[in-house]
MOPAC internal coordinates of N, CA, C and O (Angstrom, degrees):
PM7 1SCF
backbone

  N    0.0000 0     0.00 0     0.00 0    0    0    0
  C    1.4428 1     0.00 0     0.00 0    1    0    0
  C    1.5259 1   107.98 1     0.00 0    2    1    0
  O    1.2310 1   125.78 1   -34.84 1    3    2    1
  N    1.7031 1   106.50 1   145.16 1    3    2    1
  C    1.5794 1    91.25 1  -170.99 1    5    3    2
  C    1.6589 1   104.31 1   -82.81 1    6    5    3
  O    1.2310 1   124.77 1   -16.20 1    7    6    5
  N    0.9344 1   108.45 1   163.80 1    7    6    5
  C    1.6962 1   126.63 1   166.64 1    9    7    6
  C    1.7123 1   107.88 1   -35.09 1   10    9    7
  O    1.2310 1   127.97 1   118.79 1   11   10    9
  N    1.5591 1   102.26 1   -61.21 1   11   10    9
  C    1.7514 1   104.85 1   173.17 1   13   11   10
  C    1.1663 1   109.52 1   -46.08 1   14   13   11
  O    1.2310 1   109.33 1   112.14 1   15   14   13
  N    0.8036 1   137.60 1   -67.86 1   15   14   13
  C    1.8553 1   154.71 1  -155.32 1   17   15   14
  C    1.6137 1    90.64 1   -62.53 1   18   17   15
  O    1.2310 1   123.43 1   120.93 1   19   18   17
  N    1.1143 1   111.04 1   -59.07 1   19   18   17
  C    1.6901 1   116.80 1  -173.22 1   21   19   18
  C    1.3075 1   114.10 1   -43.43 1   22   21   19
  O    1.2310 1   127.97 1   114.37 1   23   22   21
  N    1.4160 1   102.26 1   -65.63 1   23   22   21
  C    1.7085 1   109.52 1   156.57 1   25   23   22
  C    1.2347 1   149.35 1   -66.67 1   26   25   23
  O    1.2310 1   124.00 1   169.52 1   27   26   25
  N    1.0820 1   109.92 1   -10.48 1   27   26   25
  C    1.5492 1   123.55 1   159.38 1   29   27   26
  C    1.1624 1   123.07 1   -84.57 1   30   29   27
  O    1.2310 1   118.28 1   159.99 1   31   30   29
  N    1.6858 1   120.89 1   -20.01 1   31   30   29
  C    1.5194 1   120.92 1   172.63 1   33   31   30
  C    1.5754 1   112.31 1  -103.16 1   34   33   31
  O    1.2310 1   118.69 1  -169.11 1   35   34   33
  N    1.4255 1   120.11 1    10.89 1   35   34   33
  C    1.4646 1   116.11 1  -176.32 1   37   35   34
  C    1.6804 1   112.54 1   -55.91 1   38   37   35
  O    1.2310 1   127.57 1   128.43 1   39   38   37
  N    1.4272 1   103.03 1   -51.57 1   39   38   37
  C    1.5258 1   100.75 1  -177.18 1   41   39   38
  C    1.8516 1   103.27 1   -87.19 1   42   41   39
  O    1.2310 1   115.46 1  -170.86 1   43   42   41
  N    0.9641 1   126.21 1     9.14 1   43   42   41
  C    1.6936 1   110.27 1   152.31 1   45   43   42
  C    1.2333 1   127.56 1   -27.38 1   46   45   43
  O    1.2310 1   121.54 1   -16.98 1   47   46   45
  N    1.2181 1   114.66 1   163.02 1   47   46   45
  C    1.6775 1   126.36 1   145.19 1   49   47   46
  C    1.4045 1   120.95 1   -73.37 1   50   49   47
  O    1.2310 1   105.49 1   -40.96 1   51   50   49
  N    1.0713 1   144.49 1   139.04 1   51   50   49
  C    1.4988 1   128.33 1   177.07 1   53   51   50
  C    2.0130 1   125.23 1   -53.30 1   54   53   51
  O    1.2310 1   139.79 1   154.33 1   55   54   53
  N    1.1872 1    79.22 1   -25.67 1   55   54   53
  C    1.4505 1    94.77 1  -176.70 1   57   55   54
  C    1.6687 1   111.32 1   -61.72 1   58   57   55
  O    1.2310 1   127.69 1   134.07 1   59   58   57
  N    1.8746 1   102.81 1   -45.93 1   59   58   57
  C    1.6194 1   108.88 1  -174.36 1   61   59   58
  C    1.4796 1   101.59 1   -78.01 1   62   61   59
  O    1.2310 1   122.08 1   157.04 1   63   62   61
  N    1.4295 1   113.62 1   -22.96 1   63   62   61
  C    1.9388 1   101.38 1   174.34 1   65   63   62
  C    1.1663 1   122.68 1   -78.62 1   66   65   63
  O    1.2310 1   128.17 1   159.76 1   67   66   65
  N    1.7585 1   101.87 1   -20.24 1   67   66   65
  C    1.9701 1    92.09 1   176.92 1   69   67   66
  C    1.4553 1   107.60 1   -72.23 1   70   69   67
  O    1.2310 1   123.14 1   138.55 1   71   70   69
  N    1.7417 1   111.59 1   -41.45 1   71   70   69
  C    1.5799 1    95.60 1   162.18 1   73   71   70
  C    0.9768 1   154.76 1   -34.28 1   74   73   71
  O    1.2310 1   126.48 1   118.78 1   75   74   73
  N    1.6115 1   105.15 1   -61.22 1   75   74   73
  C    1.5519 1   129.15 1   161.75 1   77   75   74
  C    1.9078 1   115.68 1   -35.00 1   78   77   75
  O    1.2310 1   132.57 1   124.19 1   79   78   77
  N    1.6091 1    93.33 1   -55.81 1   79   78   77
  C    1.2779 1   119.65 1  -178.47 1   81   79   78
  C    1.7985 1    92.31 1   -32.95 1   82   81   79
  O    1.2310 1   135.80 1    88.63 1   83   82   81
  N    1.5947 1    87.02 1   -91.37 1   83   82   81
  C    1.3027 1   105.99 1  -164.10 1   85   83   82
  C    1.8282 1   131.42 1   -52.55 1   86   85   83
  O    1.2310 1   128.66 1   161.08 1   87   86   85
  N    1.5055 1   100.92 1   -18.92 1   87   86   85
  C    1.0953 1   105.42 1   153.79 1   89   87   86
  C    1.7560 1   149.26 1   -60.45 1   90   89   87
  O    1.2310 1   135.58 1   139.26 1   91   90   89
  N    1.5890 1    87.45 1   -40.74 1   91   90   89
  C    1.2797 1   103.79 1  -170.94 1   93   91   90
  C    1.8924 1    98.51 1   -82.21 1   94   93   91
  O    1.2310 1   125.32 1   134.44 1   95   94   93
  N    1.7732 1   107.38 1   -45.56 1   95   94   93
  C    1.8041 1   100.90 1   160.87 1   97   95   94
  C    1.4416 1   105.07 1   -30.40 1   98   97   95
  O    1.2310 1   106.53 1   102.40 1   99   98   97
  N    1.1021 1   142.65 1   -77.60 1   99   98   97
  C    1.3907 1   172.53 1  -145.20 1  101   99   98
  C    1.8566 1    92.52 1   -52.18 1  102  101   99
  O    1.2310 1   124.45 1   113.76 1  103  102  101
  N    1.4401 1   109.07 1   -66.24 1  103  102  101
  C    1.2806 1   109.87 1  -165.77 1  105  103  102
  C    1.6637 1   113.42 1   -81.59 1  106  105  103
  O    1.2310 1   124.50 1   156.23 1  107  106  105
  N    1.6579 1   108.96 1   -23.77 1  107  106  105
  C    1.5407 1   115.16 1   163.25 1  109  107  106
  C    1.8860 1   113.37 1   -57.37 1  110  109  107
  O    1.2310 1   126.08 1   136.38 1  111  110  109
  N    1.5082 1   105.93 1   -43.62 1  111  110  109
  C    1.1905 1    93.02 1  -172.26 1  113  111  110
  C    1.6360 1   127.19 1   -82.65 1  114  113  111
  O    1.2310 1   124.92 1   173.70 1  115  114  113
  N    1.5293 1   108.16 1    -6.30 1  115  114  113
  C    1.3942 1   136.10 1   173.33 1  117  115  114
  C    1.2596 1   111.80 1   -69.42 1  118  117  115
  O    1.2310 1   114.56 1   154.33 1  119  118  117
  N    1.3395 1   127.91 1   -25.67 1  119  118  117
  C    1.4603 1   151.61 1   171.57 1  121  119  118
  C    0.9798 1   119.26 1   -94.94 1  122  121  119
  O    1.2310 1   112.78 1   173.69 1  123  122  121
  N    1.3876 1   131.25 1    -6.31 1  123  122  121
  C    1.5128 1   145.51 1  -165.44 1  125  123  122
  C    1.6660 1   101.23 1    27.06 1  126  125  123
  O    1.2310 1   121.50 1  -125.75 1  127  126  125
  N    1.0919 1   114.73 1    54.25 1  127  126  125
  C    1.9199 1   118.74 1   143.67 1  129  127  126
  C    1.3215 1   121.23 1   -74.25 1  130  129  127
  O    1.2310 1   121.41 1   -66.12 1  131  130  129
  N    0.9724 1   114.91 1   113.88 1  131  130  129
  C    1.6220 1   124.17 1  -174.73 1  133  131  130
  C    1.5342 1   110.12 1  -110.19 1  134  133  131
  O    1.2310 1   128.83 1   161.18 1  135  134  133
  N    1.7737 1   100.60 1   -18.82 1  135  134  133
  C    1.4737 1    88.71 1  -173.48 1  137  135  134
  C    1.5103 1   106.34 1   -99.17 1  138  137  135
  O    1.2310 1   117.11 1   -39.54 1  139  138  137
  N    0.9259 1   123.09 1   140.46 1  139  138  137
  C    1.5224 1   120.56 1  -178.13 1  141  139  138
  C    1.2852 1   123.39 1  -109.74 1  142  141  139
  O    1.2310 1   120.77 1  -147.89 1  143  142  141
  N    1.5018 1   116.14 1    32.11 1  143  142  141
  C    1.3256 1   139.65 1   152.10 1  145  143  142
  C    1.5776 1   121.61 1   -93.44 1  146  145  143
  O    1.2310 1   127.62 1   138.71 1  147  146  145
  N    1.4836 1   102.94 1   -41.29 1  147  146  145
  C    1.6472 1   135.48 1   179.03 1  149  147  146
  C    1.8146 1    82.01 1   -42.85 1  150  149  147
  O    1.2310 1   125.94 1   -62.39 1  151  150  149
  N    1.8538 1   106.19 1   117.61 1  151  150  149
  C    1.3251 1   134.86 1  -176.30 1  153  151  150
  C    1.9088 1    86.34 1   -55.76 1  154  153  151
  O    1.2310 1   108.13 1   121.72 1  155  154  153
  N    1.2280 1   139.78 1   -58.28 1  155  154  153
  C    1.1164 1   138.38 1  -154.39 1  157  155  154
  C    1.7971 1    96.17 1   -49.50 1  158  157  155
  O    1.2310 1   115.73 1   127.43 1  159  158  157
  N    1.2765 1   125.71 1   -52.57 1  159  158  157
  C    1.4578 1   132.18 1   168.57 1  161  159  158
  C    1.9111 1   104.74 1   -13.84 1  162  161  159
  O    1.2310 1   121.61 1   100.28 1  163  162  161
  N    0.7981 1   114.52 1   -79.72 1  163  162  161
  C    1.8366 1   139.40 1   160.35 1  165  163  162
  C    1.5609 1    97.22 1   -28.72 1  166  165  163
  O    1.2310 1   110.85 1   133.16 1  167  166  165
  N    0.9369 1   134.81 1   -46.84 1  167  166  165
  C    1.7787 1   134.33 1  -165.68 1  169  167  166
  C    1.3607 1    88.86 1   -79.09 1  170  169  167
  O    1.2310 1   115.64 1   122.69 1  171  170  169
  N    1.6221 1   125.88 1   -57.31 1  171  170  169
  C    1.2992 1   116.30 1  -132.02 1  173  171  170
  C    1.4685 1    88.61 1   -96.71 1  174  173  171
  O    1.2310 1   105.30 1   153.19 1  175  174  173
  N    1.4791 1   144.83 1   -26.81 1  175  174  173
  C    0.9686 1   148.07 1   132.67 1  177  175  174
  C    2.1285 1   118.96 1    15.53 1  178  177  175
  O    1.2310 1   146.09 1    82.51 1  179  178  177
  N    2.0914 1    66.86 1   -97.49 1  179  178  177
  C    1.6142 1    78.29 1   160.16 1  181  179  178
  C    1.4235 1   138.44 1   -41.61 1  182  181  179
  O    1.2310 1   122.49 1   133.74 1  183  182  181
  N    1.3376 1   112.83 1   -46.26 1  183  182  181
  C    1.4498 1   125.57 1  -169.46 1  185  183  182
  C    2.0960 1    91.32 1   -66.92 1  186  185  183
  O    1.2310 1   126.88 1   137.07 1  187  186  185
  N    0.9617 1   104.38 1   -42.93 1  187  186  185
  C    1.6531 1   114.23 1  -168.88 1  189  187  186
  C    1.6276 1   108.02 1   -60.32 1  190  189  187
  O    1.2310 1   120.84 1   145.52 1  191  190  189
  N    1.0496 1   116.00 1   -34.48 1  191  190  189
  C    1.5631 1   124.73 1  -164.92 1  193  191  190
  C    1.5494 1    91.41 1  -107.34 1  194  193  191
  O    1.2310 1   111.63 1   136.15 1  195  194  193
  N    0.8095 1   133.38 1   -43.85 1  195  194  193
  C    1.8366 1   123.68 1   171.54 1  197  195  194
  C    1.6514 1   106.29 1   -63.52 1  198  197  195
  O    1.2310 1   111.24 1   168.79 1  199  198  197
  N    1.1239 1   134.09 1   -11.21 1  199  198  197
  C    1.4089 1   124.22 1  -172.59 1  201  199  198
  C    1.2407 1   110.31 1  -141.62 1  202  201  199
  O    1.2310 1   120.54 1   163.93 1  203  202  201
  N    1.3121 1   116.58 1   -16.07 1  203  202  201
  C    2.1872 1   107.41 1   136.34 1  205  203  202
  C    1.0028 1   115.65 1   -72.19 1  206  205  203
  O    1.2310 1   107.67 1   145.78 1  207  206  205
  N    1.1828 1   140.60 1   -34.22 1  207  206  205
  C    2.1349 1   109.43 1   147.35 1  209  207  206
  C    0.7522 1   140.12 1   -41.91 1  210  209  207
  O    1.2310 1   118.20 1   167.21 1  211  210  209
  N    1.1002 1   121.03 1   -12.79 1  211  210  209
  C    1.2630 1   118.77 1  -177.48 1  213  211  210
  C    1.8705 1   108.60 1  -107.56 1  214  213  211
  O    1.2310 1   107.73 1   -21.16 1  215  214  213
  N    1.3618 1   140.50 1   158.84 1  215  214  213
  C    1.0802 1   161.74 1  -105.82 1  217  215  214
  C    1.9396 1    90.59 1   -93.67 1  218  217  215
  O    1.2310 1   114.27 1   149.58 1  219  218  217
  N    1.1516 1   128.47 1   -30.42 1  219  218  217
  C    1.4260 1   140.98 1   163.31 1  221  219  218
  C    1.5540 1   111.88 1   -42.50 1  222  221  219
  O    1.2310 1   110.65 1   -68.43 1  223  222  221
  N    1.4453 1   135.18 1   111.57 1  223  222  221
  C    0.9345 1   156.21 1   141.84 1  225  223  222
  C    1.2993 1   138.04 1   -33.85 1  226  225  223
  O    1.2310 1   132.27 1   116.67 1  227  226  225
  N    1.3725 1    93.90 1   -63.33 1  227  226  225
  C    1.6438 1   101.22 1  -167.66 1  229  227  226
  C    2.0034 1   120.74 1   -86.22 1  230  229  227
  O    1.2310 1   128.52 1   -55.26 1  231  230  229
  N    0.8998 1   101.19 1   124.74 1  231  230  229
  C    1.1803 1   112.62 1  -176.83 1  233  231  230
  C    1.6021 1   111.87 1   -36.69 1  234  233  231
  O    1.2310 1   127.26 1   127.84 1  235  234  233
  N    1.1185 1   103.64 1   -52.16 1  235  234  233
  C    1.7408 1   125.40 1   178.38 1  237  235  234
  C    1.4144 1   107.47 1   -44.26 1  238  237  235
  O    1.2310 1   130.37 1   127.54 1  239  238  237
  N    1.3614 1    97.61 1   -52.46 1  239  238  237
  C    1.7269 1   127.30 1  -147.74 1  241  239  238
  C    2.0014 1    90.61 1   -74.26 1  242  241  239
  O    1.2310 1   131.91 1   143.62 1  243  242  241
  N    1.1405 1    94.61 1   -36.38 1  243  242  241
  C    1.5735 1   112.67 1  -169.48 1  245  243  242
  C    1.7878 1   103.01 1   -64.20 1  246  245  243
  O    1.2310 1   126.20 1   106.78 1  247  246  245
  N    1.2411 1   105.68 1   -73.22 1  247  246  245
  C    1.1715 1   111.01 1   178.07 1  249  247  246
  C    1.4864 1   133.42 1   -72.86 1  250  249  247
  O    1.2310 1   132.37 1   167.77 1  251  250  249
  N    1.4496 1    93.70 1   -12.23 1  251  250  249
  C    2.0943 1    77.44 1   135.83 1  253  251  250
  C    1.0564 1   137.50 1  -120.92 1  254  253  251
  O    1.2310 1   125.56 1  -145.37 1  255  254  253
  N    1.2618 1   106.93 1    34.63 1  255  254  253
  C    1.4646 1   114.74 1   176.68 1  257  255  254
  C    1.7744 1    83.65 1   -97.45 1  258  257  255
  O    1.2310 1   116.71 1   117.20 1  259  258  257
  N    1.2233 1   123.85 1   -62.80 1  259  258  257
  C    1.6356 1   118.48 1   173.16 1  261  259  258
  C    1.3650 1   125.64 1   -34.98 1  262  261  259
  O    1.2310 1   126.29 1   154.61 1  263  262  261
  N    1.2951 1   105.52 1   -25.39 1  263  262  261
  C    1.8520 1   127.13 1   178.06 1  265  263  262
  C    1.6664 1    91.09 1   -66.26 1  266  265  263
  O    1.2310 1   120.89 1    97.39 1  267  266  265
  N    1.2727 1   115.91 1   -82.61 1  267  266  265
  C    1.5082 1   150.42 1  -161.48 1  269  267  266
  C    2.1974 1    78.01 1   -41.28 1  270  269  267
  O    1.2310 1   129.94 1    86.74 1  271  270  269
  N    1.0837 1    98.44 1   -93.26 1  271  270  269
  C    2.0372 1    96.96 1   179.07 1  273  271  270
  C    1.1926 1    85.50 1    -2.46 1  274  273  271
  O    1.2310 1   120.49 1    87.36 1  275  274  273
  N    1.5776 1   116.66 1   -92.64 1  275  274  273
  C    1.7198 1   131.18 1  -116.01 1  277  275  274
  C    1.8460 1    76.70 1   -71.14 1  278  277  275
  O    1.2310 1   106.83 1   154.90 1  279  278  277
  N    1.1877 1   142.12 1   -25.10 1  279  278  277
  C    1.5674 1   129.32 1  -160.91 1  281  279  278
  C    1.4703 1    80.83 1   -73.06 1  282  281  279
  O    1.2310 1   118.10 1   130.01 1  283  282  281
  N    1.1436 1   121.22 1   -49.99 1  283  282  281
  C    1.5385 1   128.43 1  -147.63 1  285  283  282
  C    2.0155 1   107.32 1   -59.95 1  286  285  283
  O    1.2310 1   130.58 1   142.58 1  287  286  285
  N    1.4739 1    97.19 1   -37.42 1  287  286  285
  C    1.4848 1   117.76 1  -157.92 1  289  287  286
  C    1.6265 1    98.10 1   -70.96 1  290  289  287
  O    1.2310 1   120.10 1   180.00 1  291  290  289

């Protein structure tokens, strides 16, 4: 897990980090990032925790909408 993500979900609920969690797994492995130093880790992070706040649920749903951003960026 990157460092961002780590720190941005400390004061969570458990519920929004298994999301977060599992989303952002979700969108690393959709990208085939394996390295988890690779700066993109940090992007996709971000994109993950800005758009599980918002009213979106699904983990899946999450990380490609974070996919769809980073295409966009």
């Amino acid at each position: 897990m990157s460092t961002y993500l780590r720190l941005q979900t400390a004061n969570l609920k458990p519920e929004m980090v298994s999301r977060i969690t599992a989303a952002y797994e979700h969108a690393l492995q959709t990208l085939c990032v394996k390295d988890r130093d690779d700066p993109l880790t940090e992007m996709v992070a971000g994109k993950v925790i800005r758009i599980a706040r918002t009213e979106i649920l699904a983990p899946a749903e999450i990380a490609a909408l974070a996919i769809k951003e980073l295409e966009m960026s």
